[in-house]
Every structure is written in C-alpha cells, then in structure tokens.
C-alpha positions as CSV (number, residue, x, y, z in Angstrom):
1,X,0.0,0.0,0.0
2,X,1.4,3.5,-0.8
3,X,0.4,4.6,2.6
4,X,3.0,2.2,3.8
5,X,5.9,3.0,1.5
6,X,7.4,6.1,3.4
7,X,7.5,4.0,6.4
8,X,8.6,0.7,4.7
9,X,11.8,2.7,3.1
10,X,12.4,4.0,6.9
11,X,12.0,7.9,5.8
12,X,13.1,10.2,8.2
13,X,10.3,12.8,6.3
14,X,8.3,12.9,3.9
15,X,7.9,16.2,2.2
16,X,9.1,17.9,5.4
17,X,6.9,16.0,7.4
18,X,8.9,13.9,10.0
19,X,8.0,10.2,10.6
20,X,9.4,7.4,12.3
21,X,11.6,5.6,10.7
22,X,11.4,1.8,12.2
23,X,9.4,-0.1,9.5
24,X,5.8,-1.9,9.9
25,X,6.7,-1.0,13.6
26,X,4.9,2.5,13.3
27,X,2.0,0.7,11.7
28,X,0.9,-1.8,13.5
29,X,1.7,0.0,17.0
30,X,-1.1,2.1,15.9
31,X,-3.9,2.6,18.4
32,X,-6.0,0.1,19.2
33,X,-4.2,-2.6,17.2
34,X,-2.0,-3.7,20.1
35,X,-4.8,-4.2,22.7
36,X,-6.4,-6.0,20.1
37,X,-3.3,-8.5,20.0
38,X,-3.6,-8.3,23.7
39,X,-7.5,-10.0,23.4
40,X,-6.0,-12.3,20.8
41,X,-3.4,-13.3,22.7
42,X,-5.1,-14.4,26.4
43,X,-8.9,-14.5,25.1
44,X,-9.8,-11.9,27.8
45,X,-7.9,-14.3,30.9
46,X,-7.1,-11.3,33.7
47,X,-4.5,-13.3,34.7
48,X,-2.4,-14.4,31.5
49,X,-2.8,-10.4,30.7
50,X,-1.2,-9.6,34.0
51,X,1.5,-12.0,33.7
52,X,2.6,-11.4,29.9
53,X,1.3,-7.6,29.3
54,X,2.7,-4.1,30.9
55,X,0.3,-2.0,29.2
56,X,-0.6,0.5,31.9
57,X,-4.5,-0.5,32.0
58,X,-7.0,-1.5,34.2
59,X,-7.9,-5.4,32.7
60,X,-11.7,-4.4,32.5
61,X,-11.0,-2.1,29.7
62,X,-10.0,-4.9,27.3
63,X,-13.9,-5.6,27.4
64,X,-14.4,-2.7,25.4
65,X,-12.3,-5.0,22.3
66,X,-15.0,-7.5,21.2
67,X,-13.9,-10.3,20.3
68,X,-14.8,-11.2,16.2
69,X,-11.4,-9.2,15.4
70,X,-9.4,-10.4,17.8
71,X,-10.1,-14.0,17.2
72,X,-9.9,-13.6,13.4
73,X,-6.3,-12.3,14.8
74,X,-6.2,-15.4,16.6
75,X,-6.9,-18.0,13.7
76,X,-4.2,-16.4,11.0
77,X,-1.5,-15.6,13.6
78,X,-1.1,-19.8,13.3
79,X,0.6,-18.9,10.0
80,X,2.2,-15.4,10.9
81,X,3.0,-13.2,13.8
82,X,0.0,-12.2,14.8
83,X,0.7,-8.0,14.3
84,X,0.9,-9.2,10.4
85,X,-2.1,-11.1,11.1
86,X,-4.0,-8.1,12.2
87,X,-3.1,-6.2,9.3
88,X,-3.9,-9.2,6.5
89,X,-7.3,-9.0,8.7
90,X,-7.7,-5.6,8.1
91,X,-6.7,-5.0,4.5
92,X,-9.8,-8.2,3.6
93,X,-12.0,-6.6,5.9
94,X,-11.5,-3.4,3.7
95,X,-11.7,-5.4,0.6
96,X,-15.3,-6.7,1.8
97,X,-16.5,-2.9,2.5
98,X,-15.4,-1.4,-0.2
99,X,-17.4,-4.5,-1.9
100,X,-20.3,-4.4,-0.5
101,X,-20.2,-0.5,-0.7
102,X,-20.0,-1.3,-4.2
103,X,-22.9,-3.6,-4.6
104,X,-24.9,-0.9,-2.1
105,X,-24.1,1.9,-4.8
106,X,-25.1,-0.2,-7.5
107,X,-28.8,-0.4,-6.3
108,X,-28.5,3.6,-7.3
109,X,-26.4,4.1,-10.0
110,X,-25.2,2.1,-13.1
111,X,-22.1,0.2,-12.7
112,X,-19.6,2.8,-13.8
113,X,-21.0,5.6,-11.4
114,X,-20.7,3.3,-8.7
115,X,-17.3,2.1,-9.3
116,X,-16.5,6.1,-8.9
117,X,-18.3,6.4,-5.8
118,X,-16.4,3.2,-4.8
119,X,-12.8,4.7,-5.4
120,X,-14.2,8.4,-3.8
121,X,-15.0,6.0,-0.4
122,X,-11.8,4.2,-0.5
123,X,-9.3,7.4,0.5
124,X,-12.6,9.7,1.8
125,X,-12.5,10.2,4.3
126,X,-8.6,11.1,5.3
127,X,-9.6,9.0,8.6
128,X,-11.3,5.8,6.6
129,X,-8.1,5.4,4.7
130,X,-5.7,5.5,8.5
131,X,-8.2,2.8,9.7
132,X,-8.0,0.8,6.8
133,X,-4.1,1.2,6.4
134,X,-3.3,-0.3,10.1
135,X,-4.3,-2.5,12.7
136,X,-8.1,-1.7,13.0
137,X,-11.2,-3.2,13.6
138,X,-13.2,-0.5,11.7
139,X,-13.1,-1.6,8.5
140,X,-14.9,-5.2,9.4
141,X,-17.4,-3.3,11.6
142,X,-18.1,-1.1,8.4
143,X,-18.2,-4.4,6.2
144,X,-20.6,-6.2,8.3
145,X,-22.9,-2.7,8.5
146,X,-22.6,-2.2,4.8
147,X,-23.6,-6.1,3.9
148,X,-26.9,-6.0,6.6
149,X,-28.2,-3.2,5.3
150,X,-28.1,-4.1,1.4
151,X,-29.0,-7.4,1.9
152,X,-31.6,-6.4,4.5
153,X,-33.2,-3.8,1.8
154,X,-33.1,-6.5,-0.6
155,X,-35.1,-8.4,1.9
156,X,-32.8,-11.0,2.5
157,X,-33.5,-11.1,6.5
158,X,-31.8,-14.2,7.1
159,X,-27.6,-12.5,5.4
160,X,-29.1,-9.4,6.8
161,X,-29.5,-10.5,10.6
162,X,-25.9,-13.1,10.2
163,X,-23.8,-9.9,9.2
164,X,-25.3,-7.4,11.7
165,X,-24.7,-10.3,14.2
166,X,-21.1,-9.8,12.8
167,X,-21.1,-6.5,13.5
168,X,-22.5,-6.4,16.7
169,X,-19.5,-8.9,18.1
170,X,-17.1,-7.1,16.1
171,X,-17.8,-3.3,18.0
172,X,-20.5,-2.4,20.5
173,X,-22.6,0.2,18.5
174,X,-23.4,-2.6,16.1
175,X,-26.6,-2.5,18.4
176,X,-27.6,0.6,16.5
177,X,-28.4,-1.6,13.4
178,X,-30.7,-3.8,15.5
179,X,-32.6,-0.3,16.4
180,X,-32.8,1.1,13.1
181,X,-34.4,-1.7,11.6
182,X,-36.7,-2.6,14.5
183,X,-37.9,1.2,13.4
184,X,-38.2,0.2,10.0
185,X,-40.2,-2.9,10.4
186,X,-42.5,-0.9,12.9
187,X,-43.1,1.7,10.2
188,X,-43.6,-0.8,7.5
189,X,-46.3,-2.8,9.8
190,X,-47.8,0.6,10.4
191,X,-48.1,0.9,6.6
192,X,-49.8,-2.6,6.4
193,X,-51.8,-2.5,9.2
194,X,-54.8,-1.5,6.6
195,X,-54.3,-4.3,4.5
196,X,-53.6,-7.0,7.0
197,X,-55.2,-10.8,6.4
198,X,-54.7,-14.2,7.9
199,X,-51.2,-14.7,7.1
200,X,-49.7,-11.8,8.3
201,X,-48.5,-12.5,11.1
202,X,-47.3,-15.5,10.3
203,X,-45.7,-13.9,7.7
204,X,-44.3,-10.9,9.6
205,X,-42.5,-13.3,11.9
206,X,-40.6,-14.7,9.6
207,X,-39.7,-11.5,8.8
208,X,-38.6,-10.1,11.9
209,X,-36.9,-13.1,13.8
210,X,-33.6,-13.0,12.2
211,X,-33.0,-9.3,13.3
212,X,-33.1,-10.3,16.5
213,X,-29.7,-12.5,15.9
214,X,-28.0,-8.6,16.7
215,X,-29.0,-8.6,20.3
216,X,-28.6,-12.3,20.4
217,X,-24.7,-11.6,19.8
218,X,-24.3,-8.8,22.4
219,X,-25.7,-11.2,24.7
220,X,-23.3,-13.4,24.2
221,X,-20.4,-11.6,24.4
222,X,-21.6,-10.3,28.0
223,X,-21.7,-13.9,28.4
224,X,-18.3,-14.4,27.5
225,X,-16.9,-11.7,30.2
226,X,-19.2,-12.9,32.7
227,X,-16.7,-16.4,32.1
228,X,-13.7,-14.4,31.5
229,X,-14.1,-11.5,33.9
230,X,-16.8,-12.9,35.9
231,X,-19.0,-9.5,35.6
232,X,-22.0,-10.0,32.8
233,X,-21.8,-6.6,32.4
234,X,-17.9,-5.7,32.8
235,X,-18.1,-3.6,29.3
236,X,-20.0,-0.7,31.1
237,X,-17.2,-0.5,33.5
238,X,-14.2,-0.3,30.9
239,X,-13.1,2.8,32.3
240,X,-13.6,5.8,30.0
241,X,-14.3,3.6,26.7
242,X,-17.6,4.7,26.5
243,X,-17.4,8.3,25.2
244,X,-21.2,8.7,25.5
245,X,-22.3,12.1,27.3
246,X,-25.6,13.4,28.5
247,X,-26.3,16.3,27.3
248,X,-25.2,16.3,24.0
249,X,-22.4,18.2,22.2
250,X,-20.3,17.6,25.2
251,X,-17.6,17.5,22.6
252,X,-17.5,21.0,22.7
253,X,-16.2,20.9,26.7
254,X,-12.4,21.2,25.7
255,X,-11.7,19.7,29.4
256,X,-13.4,16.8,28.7
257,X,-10.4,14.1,28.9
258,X,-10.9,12.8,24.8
259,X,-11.3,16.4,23.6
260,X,-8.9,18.4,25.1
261,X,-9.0,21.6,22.7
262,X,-10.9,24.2,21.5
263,X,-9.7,23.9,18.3
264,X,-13.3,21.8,17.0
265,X,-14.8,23.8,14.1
266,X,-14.3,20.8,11.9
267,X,-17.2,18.6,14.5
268,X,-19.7,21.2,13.3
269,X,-19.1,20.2,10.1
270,X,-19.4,16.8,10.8
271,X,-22.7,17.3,12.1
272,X,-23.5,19.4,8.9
273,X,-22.7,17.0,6.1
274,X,-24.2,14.0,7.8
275,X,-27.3,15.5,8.9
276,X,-28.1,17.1,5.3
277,X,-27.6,13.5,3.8
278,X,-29.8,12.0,6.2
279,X,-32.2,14.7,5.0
280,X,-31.6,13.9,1.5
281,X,-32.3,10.4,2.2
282,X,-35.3,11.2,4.0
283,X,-36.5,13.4,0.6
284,X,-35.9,10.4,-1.5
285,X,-37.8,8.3,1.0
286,X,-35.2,5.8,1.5
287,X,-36.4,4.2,4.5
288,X,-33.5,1.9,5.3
289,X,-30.3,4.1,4.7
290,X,-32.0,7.0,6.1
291,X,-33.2,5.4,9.3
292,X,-29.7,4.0,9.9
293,X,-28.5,7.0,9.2
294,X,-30.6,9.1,11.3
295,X,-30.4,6.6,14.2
296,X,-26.3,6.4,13.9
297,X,-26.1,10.4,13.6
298,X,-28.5,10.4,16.7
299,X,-26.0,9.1,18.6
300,X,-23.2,10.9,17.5
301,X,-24.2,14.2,18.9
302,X,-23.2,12.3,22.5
303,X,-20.0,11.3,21.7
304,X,-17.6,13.5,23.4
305,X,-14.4,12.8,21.5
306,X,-11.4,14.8,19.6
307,X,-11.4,12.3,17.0
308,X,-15.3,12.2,15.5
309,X,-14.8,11.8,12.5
310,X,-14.1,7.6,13.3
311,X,-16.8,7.7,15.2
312,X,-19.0,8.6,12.6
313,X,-17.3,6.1,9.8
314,X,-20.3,3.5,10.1
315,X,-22.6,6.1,8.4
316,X,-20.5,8.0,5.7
317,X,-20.7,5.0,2.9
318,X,-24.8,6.5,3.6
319,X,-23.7,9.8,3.3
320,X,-21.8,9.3,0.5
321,X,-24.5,7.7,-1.4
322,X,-27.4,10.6,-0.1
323,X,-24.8,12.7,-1.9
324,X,-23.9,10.5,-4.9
325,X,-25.2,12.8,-7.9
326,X,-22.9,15.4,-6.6
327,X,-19.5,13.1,-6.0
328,X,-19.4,11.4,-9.4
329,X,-19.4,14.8,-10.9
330,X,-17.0,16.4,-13.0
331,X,-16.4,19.4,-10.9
332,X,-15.9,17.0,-7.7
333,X,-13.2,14.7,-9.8
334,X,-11.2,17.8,-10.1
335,X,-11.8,18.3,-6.1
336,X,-10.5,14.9,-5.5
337,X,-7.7,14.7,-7.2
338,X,-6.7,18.2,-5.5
339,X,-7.2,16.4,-2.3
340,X,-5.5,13.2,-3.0
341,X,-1.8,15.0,-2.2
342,X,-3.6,16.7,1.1
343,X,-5.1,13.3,2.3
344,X,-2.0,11.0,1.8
345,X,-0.1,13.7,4.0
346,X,-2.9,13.8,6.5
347,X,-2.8,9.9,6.8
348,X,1.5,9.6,7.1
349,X,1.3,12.1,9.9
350,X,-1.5,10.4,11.7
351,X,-0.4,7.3,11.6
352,X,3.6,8.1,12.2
353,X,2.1,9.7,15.2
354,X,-0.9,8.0,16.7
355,X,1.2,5.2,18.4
356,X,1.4,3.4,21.2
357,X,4.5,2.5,23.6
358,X,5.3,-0.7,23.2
359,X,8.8,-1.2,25.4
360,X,8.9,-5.3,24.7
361,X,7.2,-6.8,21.3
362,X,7.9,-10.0,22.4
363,X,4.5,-11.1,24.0
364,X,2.4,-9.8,21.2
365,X,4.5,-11.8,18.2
C-alpha cells in the first residue's frame, strides 16, 4: 500500500513531514491494534494479561475489544506473527466494505457511477483510509454494516440479521443496526396495518426473527466476560471507553479528557454533512439508509471525543450515497484529485504519530 511506502523505506520525512523511521513497527503500533493483539493473545484471561502484558491499564478495559477481530487475529496468527495477522485481517475486511459499498451503490447508480463512488470512499475520508491502512477493527465493523443493510433492503432477513450479528461482536454500537431496523419494520407494519389478512403474522415473523440475531450476539459476548471476567456486564465498567455524554455536544467541553482543545470547528461540520444526507435520504424516502442514518447520527451528537470523524465512519458509505449525484461529478473529480496529495499527507502524519509504547514486542508476536 502507498500509505505504507514512506515507512517501509524507513524515511526520516516525507515532504518535510517527520516520521518514524522503524518499519511496519509504526503501523501496526497504531492505536488500538496492540490491545487488540492483547485480546488475541489471552482470550480476555485477567490473569495471563497480568502476567505477559505491561500496558498501563485496568484489565476491564479490554472488554471494550469485542472479540470477532481479535479471534480472526487469533486464527491467522497460526501462519504469521499475529501484528501481520491483524493487518492481513484488516486489508480483507477493507476489501469486503469497499465491496459491498460497491454492490450498495449499485442499487442507485449504473455500474460505472458506482465504481466512482467506490474509489471516492476508498481514501474519503482522510480517517477511513488510516483505519484501513493499520491494525483496526473499523473496517470489518463497516463491512458487516454495509452487507446487513443491502441485503436487509433486498429483503434477505436471514444475510441481513448473520452480518449485523457480525457487527455487533465485532464493536458495541453494532446495536444501533438492530434499532434502526426494528424502526423500519415498525413503520412498515404501520403501513400494512390496513391491508392486514390471515397470514400476516405469520408472515411478519418470519420477517422479523432474524433481526433479533443482533442482540442475540451482544448477549453473548456479555456472556463471554461474565466467564472471562466474571462481571455479565464488565463492558459498562471499561473505564472511559464509552465516550457517551448526556447532554449532547459535550464535545465541545475542551476539558473533557478525549477532547482536550478548543480547536473543534471541523465537529460542526461533521454534524453538517451528515445531517443534510440523512435529510436527503429522507427526501428520497429511502427508508432503510436514512433510518440507519438518522439513528447512527442520533448518537453521534453524544460522543464526546477529539477524533469524531471515526466515530461517525459506520454512516459516511450512507452519506456518500445521499450525496452520490454530486461526488461522481465532473467538478468533484477535479476536487478529489486536489485532495489526494492533502489526504496522503494527513494519513503519514497520523499514523507516524498515533502510536502506542510498546517497550517489549515479544508477547504480542
């Protein structure tokens, strides 16, 4: 990957822009990747972390890794070290969502159009193309997202449930999906409710049962801390994991710990682009991408966190799409390909930066 190359030739800089110069090291010591390994590693046993891991941490807060990556880690680290593993996990993961972002597109726009939406989503957002370039479990929580809800507006309940179960144990707001359709199926029986017969709710049963394979996962990964950490409900007390503030727009305390600036213009534009594409989704009346949409950005205005925009990655391949007639245009090309030199900066000095200390590699080979 190109992304890699500075760091993979050991440059001291990069158009002025110092980076470290110790190899794959910088990328795969990316944030989270490491604890990741950690999860990989001791499958959540307190004790085998405190005996084999230094990582200054109370052992509750690895319950806020769930487990799909890491044991997808796990499985390929039997045929490499396991920090190459994570990024051969991450780079398919990528692959998947950048299919099935493809095949979502599609439903829109002919196959050509698509494919240009598909390369726009592949670097943009700057942040999208850091978690896709290192040791991240974003890019399979986006895959799983991305494959539910096209197969779930294709009304294939069954792939649609199996992959948001996927998503759920890959990251906690994976519940979100289970939400957002729950409110589509309750507007769609609203919608039927004057045309009901014999069969329907036999039918509508059916319908709805494989949804509920979502919750089912979270359930049973509180079910695998209450054997690991013996606490059912260890994940809500991780520590400050969960970045979720009442009332919202906390983000804009810079003394909150994850903020920590004042420098935040850039949030309100967050909040600006993906609220006017659920809007435009709402216009269209596309009931499935803009209730995701709407419920994802619904819970984005309680995040209080410097770093947003990953937050919000679940919901830009829907924001992309609300704003698809505008990003294959001519006049956006000419955008992007000013961009490209900006972006691939942005990304070196994130990732040459956003590392963690690791003193001893040995225990996470």
């Amino acid at each position: 990957m190109l992304v890699w190359l500075p760091f993979l030739l050991r440059l001291e800089n990069f158009l002025g822009i110092p980076l470290r110069n110790n190899g794959l090291q910088t990328v795969v010591s990316n944030y989270d990747g490491p604890l990741y390994i950690v999860v990989a590693k001791t499958l959540y046993s307190p004790s085998t972390i405190k005996e084999n891991f230094s990582f200054p941490l109370p052992i509750e807060y690895y319950s806020a890794h769930f487990p799909l990556f890491p044991l997808l880690i796990r499985l390929v680290s039997n045929f490499m070290y396991a920090p190459y593993a994570m990024l051969l996990i991450t780079i398919i993961s990528a692959f998947l969502a950048h299919y099935f972002f493809f095949k979502l597109a599609h439903l829109y726009l002919d196959e050509k159009k698509s494919l240009i939406l598909t390369t726009i989503f592949s670097i943009f957002p700057a942040r999208w193309l850091i978690v896709r370039s290192v040791g991240s479990p974003e890019p399979l929580f986006v895959a799983f997202i991305l494959a539910s809800v096209y197969y779930f507006k294709n009304k294939k309940y069954l792939l649609s449930g199996i992959f948001g179960a996927g998503s759920q144990l890959t990251k906690s707001p994976g519940i979100l999906l289970f939400v957002a359709f729950l409110i589509v199926w309750g507007i769609e029986l609203l919608q039927k409710l004057s045309t009901v017969n014999q069969n329907f709710k036999y039918k509508l049963s059916l319908k709805v049962l494989p949804i509920f394979l979502i919750p089912g996962a979270l359930l049973s990964v509180f079910y695998l801390y209450k054997v690991t950490f013996g606490d059912f409900a260890v994940y809500f007390k991780s520590g400050d994991n969960i970045h979720l503030f009442f009332p919202p727009f906390q983000i804009f305390n810079y003394a909150s710990p994850w903020v920590g600036t004042f420098w935040l213009e850039e949030i309100i534009f967050i909040y600006a682009f993906c609220l006017l594409g659920v809007i435009y989704l709402i216009k269209e009346r596309d009931l499935v991408l803009g209730t995701f949409a709407a419920v994802f950005l619904s819970s984005l205005i309680f995040v209080s966190h410097r770093d947003l925009i990953r937050y919000a990655l679940p919901v830009v391949p829907f924001i992309l799409i609300s704003f698809r007639k505008f990003l294959i245009s001519k006049e956006f090309r000419i955008v992007l390909l000013f961009l490209i030199v900006p972006i691939y900066l942005f990304s070196l000095g994130f990732i040459s930066q956003n590392v963690m200390p690791i003193p001893n590699w040995s225990p996470l080979l």
